[in-house]
C-alpha positions in Angstrom: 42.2 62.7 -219.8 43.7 65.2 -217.0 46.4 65.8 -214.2 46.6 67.3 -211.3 48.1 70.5 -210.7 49.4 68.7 -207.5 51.5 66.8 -210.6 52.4 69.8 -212.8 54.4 71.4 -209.2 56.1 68.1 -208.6 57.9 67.7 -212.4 61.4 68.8 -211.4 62.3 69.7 -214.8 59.9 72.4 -214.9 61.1 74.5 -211.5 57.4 75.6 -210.6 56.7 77.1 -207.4 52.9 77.6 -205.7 52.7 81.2 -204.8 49.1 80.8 -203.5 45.7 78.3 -203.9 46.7 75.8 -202.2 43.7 74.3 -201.5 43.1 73.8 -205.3 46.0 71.2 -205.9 44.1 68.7 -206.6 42.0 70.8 -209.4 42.8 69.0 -213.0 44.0 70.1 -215.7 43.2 69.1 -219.7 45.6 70.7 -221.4 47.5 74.4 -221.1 47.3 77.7 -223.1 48.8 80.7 -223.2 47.4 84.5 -223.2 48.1 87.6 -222.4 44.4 89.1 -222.7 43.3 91.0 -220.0 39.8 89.1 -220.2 40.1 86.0 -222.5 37.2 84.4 -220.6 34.9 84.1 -223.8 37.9 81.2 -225.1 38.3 79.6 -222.1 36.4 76.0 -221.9 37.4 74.8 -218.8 40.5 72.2 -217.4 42.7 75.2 -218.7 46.5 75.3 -217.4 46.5 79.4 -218.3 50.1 81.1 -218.7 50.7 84.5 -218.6 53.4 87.0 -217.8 51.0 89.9 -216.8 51.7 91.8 -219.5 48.0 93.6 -219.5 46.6 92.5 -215.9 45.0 95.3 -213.6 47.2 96.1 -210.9 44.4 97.3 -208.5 43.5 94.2 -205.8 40.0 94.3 -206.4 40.6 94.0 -210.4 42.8 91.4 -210.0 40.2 89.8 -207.6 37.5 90.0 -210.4 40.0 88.6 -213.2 40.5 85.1 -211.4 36.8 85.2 -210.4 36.4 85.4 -213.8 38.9 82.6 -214.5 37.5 80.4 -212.0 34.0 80.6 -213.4 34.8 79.7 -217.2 36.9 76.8 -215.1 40.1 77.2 -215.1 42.2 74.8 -213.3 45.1 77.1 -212.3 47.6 80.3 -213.4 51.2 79.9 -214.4 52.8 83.2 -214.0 55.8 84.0 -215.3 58.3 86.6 -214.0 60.6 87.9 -215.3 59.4 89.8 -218.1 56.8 92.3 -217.6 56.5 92.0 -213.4 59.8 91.5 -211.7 57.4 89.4 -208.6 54.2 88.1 -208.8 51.7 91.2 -208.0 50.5 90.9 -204.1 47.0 91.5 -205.4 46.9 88.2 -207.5 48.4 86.0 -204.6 45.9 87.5 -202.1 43.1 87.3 -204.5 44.3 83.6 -205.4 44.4 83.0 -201.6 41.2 84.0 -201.5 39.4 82.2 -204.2 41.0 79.2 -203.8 42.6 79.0 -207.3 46.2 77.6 -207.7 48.7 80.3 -208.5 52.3 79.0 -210.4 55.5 80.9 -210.2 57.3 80.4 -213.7 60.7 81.8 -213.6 62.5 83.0 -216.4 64.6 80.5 -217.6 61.6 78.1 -217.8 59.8 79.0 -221.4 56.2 78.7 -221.3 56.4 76.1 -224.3 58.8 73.4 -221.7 55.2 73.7 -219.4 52.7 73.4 -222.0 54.8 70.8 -223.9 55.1 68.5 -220.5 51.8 68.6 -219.9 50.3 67.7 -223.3 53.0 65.0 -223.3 51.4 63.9 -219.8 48.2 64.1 -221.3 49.2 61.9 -224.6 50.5 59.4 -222.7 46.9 58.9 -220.5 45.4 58.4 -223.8 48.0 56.1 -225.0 47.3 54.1 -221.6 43.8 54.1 -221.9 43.5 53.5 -225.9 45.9 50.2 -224.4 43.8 49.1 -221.6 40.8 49.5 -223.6 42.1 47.2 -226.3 43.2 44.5 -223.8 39.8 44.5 -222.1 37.2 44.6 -225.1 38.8 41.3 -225.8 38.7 40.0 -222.7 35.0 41.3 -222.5 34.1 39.3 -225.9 35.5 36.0 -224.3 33.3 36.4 -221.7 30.3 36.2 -223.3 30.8 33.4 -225.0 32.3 31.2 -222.2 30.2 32.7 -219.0 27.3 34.9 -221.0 26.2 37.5 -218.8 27.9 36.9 -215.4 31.4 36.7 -217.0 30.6 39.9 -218.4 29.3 42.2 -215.8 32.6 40.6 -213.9 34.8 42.0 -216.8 33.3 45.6 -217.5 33.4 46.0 -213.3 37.3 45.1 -213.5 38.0 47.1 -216.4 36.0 50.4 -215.2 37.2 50.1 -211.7 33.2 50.0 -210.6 30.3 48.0 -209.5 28.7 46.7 -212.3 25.1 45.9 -212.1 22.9 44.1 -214.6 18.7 44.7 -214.1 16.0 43.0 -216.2 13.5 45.5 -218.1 11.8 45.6 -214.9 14.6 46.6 -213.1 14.7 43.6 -210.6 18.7 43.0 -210.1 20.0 40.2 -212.4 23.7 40.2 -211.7 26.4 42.5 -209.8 30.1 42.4 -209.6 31.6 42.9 -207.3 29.5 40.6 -205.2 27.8 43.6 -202.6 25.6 45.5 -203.7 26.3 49.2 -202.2 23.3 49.6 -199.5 20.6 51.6 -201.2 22.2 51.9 -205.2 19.9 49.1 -206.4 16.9 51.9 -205.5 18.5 54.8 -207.0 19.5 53.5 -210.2 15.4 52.1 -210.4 14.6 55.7 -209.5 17.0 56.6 -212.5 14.9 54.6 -214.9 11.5 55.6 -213.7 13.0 59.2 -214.4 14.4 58.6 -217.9 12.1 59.1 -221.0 11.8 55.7 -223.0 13.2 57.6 -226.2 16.5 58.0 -224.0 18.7 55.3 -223.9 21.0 56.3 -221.1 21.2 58.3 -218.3 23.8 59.9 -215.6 23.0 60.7 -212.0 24.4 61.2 -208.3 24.0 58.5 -205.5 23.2 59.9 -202.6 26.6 58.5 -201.2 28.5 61.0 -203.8 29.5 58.5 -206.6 28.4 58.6 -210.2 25.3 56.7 -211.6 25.7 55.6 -215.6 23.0 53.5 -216.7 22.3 52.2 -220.1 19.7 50.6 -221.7 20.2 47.1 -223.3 18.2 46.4 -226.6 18.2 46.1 -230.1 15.4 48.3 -231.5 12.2 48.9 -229.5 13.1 45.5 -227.8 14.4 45.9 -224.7 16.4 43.5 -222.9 17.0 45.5 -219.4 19.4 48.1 -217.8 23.2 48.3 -217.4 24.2 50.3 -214.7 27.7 51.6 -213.6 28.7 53.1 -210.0 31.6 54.9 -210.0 33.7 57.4 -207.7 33.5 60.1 -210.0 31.9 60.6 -214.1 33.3 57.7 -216.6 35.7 59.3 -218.6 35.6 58.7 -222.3 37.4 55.1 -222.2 35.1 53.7 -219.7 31.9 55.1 -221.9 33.5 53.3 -224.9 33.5 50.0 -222.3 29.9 50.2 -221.1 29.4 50.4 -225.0 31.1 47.5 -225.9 29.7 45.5 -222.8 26.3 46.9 -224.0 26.8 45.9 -227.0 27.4 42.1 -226.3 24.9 41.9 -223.5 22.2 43.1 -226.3 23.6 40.1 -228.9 23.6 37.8 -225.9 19.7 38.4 -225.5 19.3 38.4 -228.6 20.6 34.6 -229.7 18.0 33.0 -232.2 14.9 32.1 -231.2 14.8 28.7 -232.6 18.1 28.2 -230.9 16.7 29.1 -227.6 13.7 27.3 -228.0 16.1 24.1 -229.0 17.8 24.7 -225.9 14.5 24.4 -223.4 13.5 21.2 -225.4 16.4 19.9 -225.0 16.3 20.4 -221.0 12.7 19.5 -221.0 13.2 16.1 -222.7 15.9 15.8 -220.1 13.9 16.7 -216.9 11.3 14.0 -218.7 13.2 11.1 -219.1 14.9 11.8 -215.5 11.4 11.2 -213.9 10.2 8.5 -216.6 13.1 6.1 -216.6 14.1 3.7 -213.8 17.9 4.1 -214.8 20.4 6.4 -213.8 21.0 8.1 -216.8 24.0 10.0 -215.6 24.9 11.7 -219.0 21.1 13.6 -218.7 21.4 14.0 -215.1 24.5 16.2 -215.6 22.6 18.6 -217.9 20.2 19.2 -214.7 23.5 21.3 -213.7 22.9 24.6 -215.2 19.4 24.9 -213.5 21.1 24.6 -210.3 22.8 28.1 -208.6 26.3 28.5 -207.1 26.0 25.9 -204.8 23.9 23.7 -206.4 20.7 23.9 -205.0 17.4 24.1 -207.1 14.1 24.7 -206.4 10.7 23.1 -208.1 7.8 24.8 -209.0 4.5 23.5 -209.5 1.5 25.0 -211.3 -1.8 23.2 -211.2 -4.2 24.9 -213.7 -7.6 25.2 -214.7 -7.4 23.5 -217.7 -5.1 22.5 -220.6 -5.2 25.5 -222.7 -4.8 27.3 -219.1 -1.4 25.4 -218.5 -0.2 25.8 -222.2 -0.5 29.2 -221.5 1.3 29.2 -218.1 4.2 26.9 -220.0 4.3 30.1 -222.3 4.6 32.6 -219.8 6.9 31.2 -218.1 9.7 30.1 -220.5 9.4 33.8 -221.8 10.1 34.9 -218.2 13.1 32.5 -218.0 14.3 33.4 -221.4 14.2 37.4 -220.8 15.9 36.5 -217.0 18.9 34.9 -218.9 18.0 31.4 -217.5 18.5 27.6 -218.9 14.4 26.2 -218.8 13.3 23.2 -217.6 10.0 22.6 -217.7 7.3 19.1 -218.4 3.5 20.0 -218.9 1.3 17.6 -218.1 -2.3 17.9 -218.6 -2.9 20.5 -216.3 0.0 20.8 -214.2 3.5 22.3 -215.3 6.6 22.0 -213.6 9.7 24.1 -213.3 13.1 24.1 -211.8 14.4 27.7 -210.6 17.8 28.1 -208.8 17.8 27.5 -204.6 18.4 30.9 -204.3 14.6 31.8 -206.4 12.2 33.2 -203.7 8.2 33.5 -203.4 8.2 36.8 -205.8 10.5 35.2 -208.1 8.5 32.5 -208.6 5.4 34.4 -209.1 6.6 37.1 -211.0 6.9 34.4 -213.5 3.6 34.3 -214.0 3.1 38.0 -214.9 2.8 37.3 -218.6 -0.9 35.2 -218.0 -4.4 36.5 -217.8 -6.3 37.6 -214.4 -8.6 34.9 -214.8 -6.6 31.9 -215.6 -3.7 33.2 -212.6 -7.3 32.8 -210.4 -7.4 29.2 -211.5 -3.8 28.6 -211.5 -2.2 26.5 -207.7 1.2 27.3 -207.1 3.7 25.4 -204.9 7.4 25.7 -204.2 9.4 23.5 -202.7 12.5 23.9 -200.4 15.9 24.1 -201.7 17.4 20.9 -202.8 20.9 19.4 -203.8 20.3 19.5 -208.1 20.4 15.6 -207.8 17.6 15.5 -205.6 14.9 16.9 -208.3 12.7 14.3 -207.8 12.0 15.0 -203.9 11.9 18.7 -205.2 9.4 18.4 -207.8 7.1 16.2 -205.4 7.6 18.6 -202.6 6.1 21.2 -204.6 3.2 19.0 -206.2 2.1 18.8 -202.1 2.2 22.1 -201.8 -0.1 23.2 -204.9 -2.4 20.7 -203.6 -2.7 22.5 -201.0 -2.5 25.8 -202.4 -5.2 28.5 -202.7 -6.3 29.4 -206.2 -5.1 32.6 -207.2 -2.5 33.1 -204.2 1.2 33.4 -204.3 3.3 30.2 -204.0 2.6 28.3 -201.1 6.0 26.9 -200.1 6.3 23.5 -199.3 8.2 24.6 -195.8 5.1 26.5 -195.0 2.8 23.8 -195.6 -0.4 23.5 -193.0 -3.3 21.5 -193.8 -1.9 18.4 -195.7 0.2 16.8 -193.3 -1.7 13.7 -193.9 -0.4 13.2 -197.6 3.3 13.5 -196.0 2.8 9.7 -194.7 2.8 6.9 -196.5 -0.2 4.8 -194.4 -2.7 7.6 -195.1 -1.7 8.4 -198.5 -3.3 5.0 -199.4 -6.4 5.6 -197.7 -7.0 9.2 -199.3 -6.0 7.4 -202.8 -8.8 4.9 -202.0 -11.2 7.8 -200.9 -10.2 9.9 -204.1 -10.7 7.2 -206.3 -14.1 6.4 -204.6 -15.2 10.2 -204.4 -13.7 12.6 -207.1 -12.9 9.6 -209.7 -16.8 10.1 -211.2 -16.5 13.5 -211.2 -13.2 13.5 -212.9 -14.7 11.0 -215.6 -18.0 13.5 -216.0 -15.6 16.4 -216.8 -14.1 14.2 -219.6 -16.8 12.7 -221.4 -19.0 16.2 -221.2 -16.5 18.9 -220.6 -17.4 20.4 -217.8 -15.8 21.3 -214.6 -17.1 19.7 -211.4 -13.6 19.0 -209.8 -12.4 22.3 -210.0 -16.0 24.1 -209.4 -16.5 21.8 -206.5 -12.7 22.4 -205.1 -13.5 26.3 -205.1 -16.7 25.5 -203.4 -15.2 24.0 -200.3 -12.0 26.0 -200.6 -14.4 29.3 -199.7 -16.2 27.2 -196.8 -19.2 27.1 -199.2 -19.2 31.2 -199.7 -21.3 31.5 -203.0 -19.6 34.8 -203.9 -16.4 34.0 -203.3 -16.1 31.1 -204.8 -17.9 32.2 -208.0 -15.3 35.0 -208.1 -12.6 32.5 -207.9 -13.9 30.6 -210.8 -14.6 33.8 -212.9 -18.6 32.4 -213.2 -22.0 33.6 -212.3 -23.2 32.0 -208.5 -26.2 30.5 -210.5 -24.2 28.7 -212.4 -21.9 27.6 -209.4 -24.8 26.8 -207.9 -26.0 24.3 -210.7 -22.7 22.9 -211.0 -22.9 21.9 -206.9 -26.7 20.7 -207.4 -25.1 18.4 -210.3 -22.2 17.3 -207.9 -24.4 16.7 -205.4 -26.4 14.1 -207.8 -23.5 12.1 -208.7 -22.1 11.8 -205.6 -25.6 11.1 -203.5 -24.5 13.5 -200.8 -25.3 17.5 -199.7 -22.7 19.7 -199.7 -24.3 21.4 -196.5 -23.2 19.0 -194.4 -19.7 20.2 -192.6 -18.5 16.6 -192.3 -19.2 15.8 -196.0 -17.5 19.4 -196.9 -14.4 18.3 -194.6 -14.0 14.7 -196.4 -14.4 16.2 -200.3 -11.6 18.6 -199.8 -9.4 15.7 -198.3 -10.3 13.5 -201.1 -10.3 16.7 -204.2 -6.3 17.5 -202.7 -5.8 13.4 -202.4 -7.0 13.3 -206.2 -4.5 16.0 -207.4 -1.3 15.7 -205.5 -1.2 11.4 -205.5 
């Protein structure tokens, strides 16, 4: 807590007049003290209010020059001096030297006691804390409603209002999660990730200057060695005291937030999977499920679908896993159906490309090689179903290993957006890839996706070996095999051109 000696001058009461300092005014003041030691500067703190009648002060200017110096290094905030007593006038060599320095300099005159000044401004002082003990207690309230009603939005919106501040809210990697108010200041997002990288992982929390002036606290959320992510605090000057006690308590509920149950988590995404699954298995309009599809959506109810298409089974259990940890630690409802090989997801319309693959992160190098991603556009929530087969098209037609191919950015597959060639490719899949498909069953091998590889790298040995994380000789049997069942040679640019139709008719229809 502190005032202004700007507020000290202007209490009538008190009859102060500024001999000198004035551009110091707005210097702050914690509490006031009197002394009449000609160097007290080994007591002195800082935020001091010092009184004094001159009783012992050098009378030479350059003395009196070095005494404020001195006063202004330990911190004081200004000088009350009272006349009177011991000096009838203020000494010239103290107002110059005040002048100079820039340190407030306070006429007291006689009638005023020192104890009036030092009793106004601790009274000024105990009524800040009073107000700030009161707003604390009306927003750690407020702040506790908020998590339960709105989890973390609701209270980074709170701790914002309370502290006067942009409140943001960054995942352990430090990607931005929430902010309130809405704007992010240009730049801050960078700084307070520049914060972080600084910060040792034993510390918890850390204070720092934007390069626009205001103050940086950031805090780290967890329980334990289990962190959660980073809550960060942009003010115009240092939190005081209250506002620490605040970023606490907000820390605090943000770390029991993250923390809910396991089992109750998991509960939660089977419940929204089952959802998701009946909406695309029953004919009805189940309206009552459809309405849980809500929470997926963002503010204006847009979602997006993903689609992973994986090498195998174990592969997409292990993408399934991935990803609902991802969701989990981002704070998100999860909706997700695993089918065989492919998993799908709903994200928010407002998910991007890197959003979508940073989901991902958690899986190994080899099965993310295997693994097709598409995305589709953003849809209205009750139009899942479009958005779900929007991205099945595009991880058709997506390259193993790549980032999400978008289903706006499609190229290549226009033929499986109409419904007269859709039939044909089905007939030409069925005809084509169907004993290939039946081969991998019954013996466990991998001809479709060996054979999709293939063509994908335009018949590049290396490349497509690579993809497939195998030796070329044993491509190379795998294509000799292919080659046998089908009765064709893969050398053949027209055959090449019709298996890659019919391997992307197979898996998107």
């Amino acid at each position: 807590m502190s005032i202004t000696v700007r507020w000290v001058l202007a209490q009538p009461e008190l009859s102060l007049r500024l001999r000198a300092g004035a551009n110091g005014l707005d210097r702050e003041i914690e509490f006031a003290i009197t002394t009449e030691l000609p160097e007290p500067f080994p007591w002195l703190s800082g935020g001091e209010l010092l009184l004094t009648t001159g009783l012992r002060l050098p009378q030479e200017p350059e003395e009196c020059t070095e005494y404020l110096r001195g006063l202004l290094d330990c911190g004081v905030a200004a000088v009350g001096f009272g006349i009177g007593l011991s000096h009838a006038e203020i000494p010239e060599g103290l107002v110059a030297a005040s002048d100079e320095l820039g340190l407030p300099l306070l006429e007291v005159p006689l009638p005023t006691p020192f104890a009036a000044v030092t009793k106004r401004v601790m009274s000024r002082l105990a009524e800040q804390q009073y107000e700030a003990s009161l707003r604390a207690s009306q927003a750690q309230p407020r702040m506790t409603r908020a998590v339960i009603q709105g989890g973390a939005r609701a209270t980074v919106r709170e701790l914002a209002t309370a502290t006067s501040s942009v409140a943001l809210l960054l995942d352990r990697r430090g990607q931005l999660l929430e902010c309130h108010p809405g704007s992010v200041p240009d730049g801050v997002t960078a700084e307070v990730r520049t914060l972080l990288e600084s910060a040792s992982e034993a510390v918890s929390s850390g204070v720092a200057q934007a390069r626009s002036g205001e103050s940086m606290t950031v805090q780290r959320i967890g329980v334990g060695k289990n962190v959660h992510g980073y809550l960060a605090v942009v003010s115009p000057k240092p939190l005081g005291p209250v506002d620490q006690i605040l970023l606490g308590h907000a820390n605090s509920l943000l770390a029991l937030d993250f923390e809910k149950p396991v089992r109750l988590r998991a509960a939660q995404n089977q419940l929204n999977s089952q959802a998701l699954g009946l909406l695309l298995s029953e004919d009805i309009d189940l309206k009552p499920v459809r309405a849980q599809l809500a929470v997926a959506a963002d503010g204006r109810g847009a979602i997006r679908a993903l689609v992973a298409v994986c090498g195998s089974p174990a592969d997409a259990e292990a993408v399934s896993g991935a990803i609902e940890a991802a969701m989990n630690e981002a704070g998100r409802p999860l909706f997700l159906q695993r089918a065989d090989t492919r998993v799908t997801v709903l994200l928010r319309g407002t998910d991007d490309v890197e959003f979508a693959r940073a989901l991902l992160d958690g899986i190994g190098e080899h099965m993310l090689r295997s693994s097709r991603l598409g995305l589709s556009g953003a849809q209205p929530v009750e139009r899942f179903v479009e958005a779900i087969e929007q991205a099945q098209l595009a991880a058709s037609a997506a390259a193993s290993g790549a980032m999400p191919l978008e289903f706006s950015a499609l190229t290549g597959s226009a033929l499986l957006t109409f419904d007269s060639t859709r039939e044909v490719l089905r007939a030409v899949a069925d005809t084509m890839i169907t004993p290939l498909a039946d081969h991998d069953r019954r013996q466990g091998t991998e001809l479709v996706e060996s054979l999709r590889a293939f063509l994908e790298a335009n018949g590049h040995w290396e490349s497509a070996a690579s993809v497939l994380g195998v030796h070329r000789h044993t491509l190379r049997s795998r294509v000799s095999k292919i080659e046998s069942l089908l009765g064709c040679r893969l050398d053949v640019a027209r055959v090449r051109a019709e298996l890659l139709l019919a391997v992307i008719a197979h898996e998107s229809l």
